[in-house]
C-alpha positions in Angstrom: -32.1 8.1 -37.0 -29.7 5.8 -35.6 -26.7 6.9 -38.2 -27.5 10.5 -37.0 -27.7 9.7 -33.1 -24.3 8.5 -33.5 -22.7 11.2 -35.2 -24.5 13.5 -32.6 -24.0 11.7 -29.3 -24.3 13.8 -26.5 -21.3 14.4 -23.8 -21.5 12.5 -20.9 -21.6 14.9 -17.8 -18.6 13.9 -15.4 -19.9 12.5 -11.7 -18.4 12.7 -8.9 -16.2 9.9 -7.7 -17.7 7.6 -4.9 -14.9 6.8 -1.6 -11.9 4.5 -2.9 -11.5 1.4 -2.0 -8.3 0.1 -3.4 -8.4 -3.7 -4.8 -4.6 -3.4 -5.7 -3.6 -5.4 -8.8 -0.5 -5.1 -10.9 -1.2 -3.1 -13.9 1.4 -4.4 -16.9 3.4 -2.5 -19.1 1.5 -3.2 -21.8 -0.9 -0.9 -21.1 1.3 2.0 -21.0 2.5 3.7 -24.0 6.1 2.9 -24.0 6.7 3.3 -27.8 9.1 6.1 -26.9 12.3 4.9 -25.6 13.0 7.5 -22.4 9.5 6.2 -21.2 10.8 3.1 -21.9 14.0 3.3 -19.7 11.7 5.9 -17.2 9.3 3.3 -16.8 12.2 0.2 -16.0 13.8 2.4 -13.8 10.3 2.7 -11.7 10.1 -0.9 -11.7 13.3 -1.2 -10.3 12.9 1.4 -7.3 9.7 -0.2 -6.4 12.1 -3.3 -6.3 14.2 -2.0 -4.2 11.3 -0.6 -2.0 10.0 -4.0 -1.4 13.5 -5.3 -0.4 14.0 -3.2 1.9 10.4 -4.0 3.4 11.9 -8.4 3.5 14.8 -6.9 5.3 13.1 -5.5 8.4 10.4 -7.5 8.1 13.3 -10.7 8.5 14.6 -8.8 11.4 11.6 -8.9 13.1 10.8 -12.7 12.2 13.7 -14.1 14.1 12.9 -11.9 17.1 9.6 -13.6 17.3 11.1 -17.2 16.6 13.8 -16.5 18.8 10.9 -16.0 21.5 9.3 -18.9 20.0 12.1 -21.0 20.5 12.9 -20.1 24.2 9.2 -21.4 25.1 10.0 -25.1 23.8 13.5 -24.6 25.7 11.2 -24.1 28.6 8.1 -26.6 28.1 11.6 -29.1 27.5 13.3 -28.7 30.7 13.4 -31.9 33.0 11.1 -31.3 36.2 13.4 -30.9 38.7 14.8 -28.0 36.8 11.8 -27.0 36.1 10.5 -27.3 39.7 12.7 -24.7 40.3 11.9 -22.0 38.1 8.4 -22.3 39.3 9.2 -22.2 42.5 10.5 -18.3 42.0 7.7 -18.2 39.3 5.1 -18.8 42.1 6.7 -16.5 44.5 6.8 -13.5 42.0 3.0 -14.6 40.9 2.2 -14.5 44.8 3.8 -11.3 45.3 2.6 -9.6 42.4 -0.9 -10.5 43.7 -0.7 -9.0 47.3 0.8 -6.4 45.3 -2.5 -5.9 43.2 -4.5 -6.1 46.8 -2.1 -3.3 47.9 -3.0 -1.2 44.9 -6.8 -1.7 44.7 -7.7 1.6 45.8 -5.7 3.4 43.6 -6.1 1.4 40.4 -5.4 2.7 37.1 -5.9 -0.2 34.4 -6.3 -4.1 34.4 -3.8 -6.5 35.9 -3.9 -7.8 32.1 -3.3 -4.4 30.4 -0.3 -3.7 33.1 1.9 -6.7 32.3 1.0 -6.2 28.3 2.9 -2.8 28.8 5.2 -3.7 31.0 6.4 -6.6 28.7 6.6 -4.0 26.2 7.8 -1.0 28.3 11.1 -0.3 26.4 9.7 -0.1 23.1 6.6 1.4 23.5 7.2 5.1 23.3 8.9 4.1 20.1 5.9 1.8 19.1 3.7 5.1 19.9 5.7 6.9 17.3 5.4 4.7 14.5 2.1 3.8 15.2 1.4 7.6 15.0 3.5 7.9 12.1 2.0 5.1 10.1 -2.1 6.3 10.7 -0.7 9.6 9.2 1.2 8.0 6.6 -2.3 5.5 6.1 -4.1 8.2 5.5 -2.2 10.7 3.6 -2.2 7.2 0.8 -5.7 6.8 1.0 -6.1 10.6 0.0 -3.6 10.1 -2.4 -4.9 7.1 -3.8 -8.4 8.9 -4.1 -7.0 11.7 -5.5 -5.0 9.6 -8.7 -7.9 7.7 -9.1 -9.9 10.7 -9.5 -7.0 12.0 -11.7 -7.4 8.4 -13.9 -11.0 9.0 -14.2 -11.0 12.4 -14.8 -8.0 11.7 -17.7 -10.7 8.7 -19.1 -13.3 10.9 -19.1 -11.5 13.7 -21.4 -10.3 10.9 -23.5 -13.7 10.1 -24.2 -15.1 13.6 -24.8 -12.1 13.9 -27.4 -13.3 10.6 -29.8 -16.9 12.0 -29.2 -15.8 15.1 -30.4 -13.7 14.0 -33.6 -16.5 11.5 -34.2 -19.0 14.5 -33.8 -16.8 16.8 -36.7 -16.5 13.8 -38.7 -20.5 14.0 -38.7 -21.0 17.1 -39.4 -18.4 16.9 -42.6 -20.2 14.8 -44.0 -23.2 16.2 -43.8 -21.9 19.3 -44.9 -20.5 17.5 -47.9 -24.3 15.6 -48.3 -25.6 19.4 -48.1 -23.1 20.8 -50.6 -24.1 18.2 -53.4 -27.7 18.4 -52.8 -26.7 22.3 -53.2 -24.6 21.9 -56.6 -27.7 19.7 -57.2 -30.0 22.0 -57.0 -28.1 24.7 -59.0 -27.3 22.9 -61.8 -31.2 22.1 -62.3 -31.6 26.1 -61.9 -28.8 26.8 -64.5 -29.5 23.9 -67.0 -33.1 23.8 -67.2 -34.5 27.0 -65.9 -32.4 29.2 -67.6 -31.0 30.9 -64.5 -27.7 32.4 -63.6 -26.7 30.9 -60.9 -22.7 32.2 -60.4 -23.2 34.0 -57.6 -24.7 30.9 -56.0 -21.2 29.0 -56.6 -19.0 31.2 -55.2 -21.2 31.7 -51.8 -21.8 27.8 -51.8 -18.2 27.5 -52.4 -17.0 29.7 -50.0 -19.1 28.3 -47.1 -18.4 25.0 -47.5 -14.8 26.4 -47.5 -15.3 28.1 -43.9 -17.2 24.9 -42.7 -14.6 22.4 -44.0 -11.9 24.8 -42.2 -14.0 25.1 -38.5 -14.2 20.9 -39.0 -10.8 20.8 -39.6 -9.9 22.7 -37.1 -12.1 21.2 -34.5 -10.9 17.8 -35.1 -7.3 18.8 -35.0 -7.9 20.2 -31.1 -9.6 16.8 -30.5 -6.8 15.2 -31.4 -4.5 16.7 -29.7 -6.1 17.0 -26.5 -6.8 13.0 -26.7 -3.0 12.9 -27.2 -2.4 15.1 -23.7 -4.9 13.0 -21.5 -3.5 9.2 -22.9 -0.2 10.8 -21.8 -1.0 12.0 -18.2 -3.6 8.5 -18.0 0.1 6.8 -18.1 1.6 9.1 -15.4 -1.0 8.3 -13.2 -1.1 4.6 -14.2 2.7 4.5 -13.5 2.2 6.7 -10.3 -1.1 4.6 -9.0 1.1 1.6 -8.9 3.9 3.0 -6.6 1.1 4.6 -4.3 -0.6 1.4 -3.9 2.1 -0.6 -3.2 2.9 1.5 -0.1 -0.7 1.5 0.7 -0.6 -2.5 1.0 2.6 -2.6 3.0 1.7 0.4 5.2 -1.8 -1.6 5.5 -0.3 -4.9 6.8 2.0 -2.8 9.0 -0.3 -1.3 10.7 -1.7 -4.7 11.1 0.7 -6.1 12.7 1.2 -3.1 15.0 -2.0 -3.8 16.3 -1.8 -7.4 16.9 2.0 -6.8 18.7 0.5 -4.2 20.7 -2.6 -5.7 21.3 -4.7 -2.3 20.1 -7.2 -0.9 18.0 -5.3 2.5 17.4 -2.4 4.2 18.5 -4.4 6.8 20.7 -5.3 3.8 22.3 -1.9 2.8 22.5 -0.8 6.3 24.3 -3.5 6.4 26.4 -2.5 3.1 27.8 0.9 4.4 28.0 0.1 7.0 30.2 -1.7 5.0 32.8 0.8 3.0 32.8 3.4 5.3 34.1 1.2 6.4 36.6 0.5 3.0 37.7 3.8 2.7 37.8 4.7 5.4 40.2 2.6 4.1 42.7 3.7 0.7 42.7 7.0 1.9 43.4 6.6 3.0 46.5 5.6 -0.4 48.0 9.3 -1.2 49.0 9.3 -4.1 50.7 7.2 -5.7 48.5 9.2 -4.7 45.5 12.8 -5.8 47.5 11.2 -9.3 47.9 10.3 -9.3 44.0 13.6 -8.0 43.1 15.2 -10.9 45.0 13.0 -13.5 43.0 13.4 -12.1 39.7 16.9 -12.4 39.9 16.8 -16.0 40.9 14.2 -16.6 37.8 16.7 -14.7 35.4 19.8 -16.3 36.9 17.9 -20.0 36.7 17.5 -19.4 33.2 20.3 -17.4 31.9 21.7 -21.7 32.6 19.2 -22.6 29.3 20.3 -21.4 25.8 17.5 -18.3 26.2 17.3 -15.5 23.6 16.2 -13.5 26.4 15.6 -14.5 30.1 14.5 -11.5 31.0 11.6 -11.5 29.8 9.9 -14.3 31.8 10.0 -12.4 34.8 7.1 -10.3 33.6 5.4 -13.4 32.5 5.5 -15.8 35.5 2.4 -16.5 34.7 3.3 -18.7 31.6 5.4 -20.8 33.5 2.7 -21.8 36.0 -0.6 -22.2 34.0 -0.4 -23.6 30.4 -3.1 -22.1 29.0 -1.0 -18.7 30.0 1.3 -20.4 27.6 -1.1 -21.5 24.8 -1.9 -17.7 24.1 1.4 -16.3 24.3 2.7 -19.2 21.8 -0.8 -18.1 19.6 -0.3 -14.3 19.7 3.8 -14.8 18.6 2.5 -17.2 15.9 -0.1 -14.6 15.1 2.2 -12.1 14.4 4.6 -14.9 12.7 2.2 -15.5 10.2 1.3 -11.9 9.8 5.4 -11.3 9.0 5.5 -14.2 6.4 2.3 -12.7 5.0 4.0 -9.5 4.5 7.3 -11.4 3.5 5.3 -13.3 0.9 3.5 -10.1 -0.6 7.0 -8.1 -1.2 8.6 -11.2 -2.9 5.1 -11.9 -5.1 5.3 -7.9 -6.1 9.4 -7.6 -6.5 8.7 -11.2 -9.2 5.6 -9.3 -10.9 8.0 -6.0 -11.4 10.6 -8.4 -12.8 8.6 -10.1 -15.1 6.6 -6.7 -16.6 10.7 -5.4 -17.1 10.9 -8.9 -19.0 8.0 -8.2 -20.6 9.8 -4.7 -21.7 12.6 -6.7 -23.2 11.0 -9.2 -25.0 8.6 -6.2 -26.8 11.6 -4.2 -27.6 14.6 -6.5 -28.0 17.0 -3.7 -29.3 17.3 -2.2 -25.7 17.7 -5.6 -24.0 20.6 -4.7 -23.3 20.5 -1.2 -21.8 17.6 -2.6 -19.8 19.4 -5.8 -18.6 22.2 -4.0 -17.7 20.1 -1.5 -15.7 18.6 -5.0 -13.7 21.9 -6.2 -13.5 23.4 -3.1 -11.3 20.4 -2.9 -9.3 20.9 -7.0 -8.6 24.5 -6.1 -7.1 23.1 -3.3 -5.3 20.7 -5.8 -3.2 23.7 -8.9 -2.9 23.8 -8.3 0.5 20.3 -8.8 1.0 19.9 -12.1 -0.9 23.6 -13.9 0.9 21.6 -12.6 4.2 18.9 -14.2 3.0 20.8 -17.6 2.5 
């Protein structure tokens, strides 16, 4: 029974695919078919544009790193200056702190959002419609991915699964030939017992034994030549979608970890959230404007903060006028430095990830070299053009 039930195995029926959840990890190029030497060159050249991909990723996310240590940076300038110094810019610090309060009391009627949530935007006014945008941008972008990452994995399983049904199938024809064969001996068997001993004519039996065992042989044949060939056609698209899978989830991480950071620099869950603040803002705004004299004496003290500390090596003086409160209260201090550092760490993280994925691309086109050593060089020379390509990069780098 168990020789039968394996020649006769029944095809698996194809389930639906539960939500992805992508656990990315580097699929090598060994478990491509790259015996052909355009997929070969096809796949290299992949390797190298998702290269390129995640150097362009270091680059603004480098850009972005010395923003946030040059704010980092102007903090110790300012926790470092001798107290007299000091004394001063905390004097106009106080006096636009004091002001801002009666100009809270002024407002209370006709409130829109928090004190806290008013300073976050207006620290981040000029760069927030922009921020909106690519916020917007990369929650589309996150989830156009996801759907494309559910729909190649889908693809992979559904290219597995006909894989499958095609060695079932061959190993199902192979059964059946050889039981067909078992039958046909039996058969001759049998006749030659009739003709032998019995005395009978038995021609006729023969030719119709002979003739279907021919169309048998022939539907086998057949049968396990459109197995094969159809297990040929799904290994073949399993490696486009392989190949395809890794680009998609390469973006998926780096969009992931962007978004990330959005969050933390903006302080939201969501860019709705984001907008909606936004908008309050500007309304909030408005108002406020129209408290003149209040707004006259702040003017005056801002530009005393600014031109106090435009005498310090700043990065940007500017901004401490909307974040007095840091120069009086410490802890004020404490969680500016933490969120900057937050988003430091964040950058590095993302840094890190695109150098850790541009080495494991390297190393599977090394791979490629070392298991076909007569297109080294084709392949080396490809590396070696795209390596000019990204000098610039690397001496910025330095």
């Amino acid at each position: 029974m168990g020789f039968f039930s394996k020649l006769f195995r029944k095809k698996r029926e194809y389930e639906p695919l539960e939500e992805l959840e992508v656990d990315f990890e580097w699929e090598k190029g060994q478990n491509l078919d790259l015996s052909n030497p355009d997929k070969r060159f096809h796949y290299v050249k992949s390797c190298l544009e998702q290269m390129d991909e995640a150097s362009g990723e270091i680059e603004r996310l480098q850009n972005e790193y010395q923003l946030v240590n040059s704010y980092l940076h102007d903090m110790e300038e300012i926790e470092a200056l001798p107290d007299e110094e000091k004394q001063k810019v905390e004097e106009h610090a106080r006096a636009i702190f004091i002001l801002n309060g009666d100009k809270k009391q002024a407002n209370e009627r006709m409130i829109h959002m928090s004190e806290s949530e008013y300073r976050k935007m207006e620290r981040i006014e000029d760069e927030v419609e922009d921020g909106i945008q690519k916020l917007s941008e990369a929650e589309q972008y996150q989830e156009k991915i996801r759907k494309d990452l559910q729909r190649l994995e889908g693809e992979k399983h559904a290219c597995m699964f006909r894989m499958e049904e095609a060695k079932i199938s061959q190993m199902n024809m192979r059964g059946m030939t050889i039981i067909s064969l078992i039958a046909a001996v039996s058969c001759v068997l049998i006749l030659l017992i009739l003709q032998f001993i019995l005395n009978m004519e038995t021609q006729i039996g023969y030719m119709i034994l002979s003739v279907g065992i021919a169309l048998l042989l022939t539907i086998f044949f057949v049968k396990f030549n459109e197995a094969r060939q159809e297990l040929i056609s799904a290994s073949k698209s399993y490696n486009k979608v392989i190949a395809l899978q890794n680009k998609v989830k390469i973006r998926y991480v780096n969009n992931t970890s962007l978004l990330d950071y959005y969050y933390i620099k903006y302080g939201v869950s969501s860019g709705e959230k984001l907008k909606d603040l936004w908008s309050k803002y500007q309304v909030e705004k408005e108002e406020r404007r129209r408290l003149m004299e209040t707004e006259a004496d702040l003017d005056f003290h801002s530009e005393q903060l600014v031109r106090q500390l435009k005498h310090y090596p700043l990065f940007d003086p500017l901004i401490w006028v909307h974040q007095t409160e840091a120069l009086l209260n410490p802890k004020e201090m404490v969680e500016i430095r933490h969120n900057l550092i937050l988003r430091r760490q964040n950058l590095r993280k993302q840094m890190e990830y695109n150098n850790e994925t541009a080495e494991k691309v390297k190393d599977a086109i090394m791979d490629v070299v070392k298991q076909y050593p007569k297109d080294a060089e084709e392949i080396l020379k490809m590396v070696s053009e795209y390596e000019k390509k990204e000098k610039k990069y690397r001496n910025s780098d330095d």
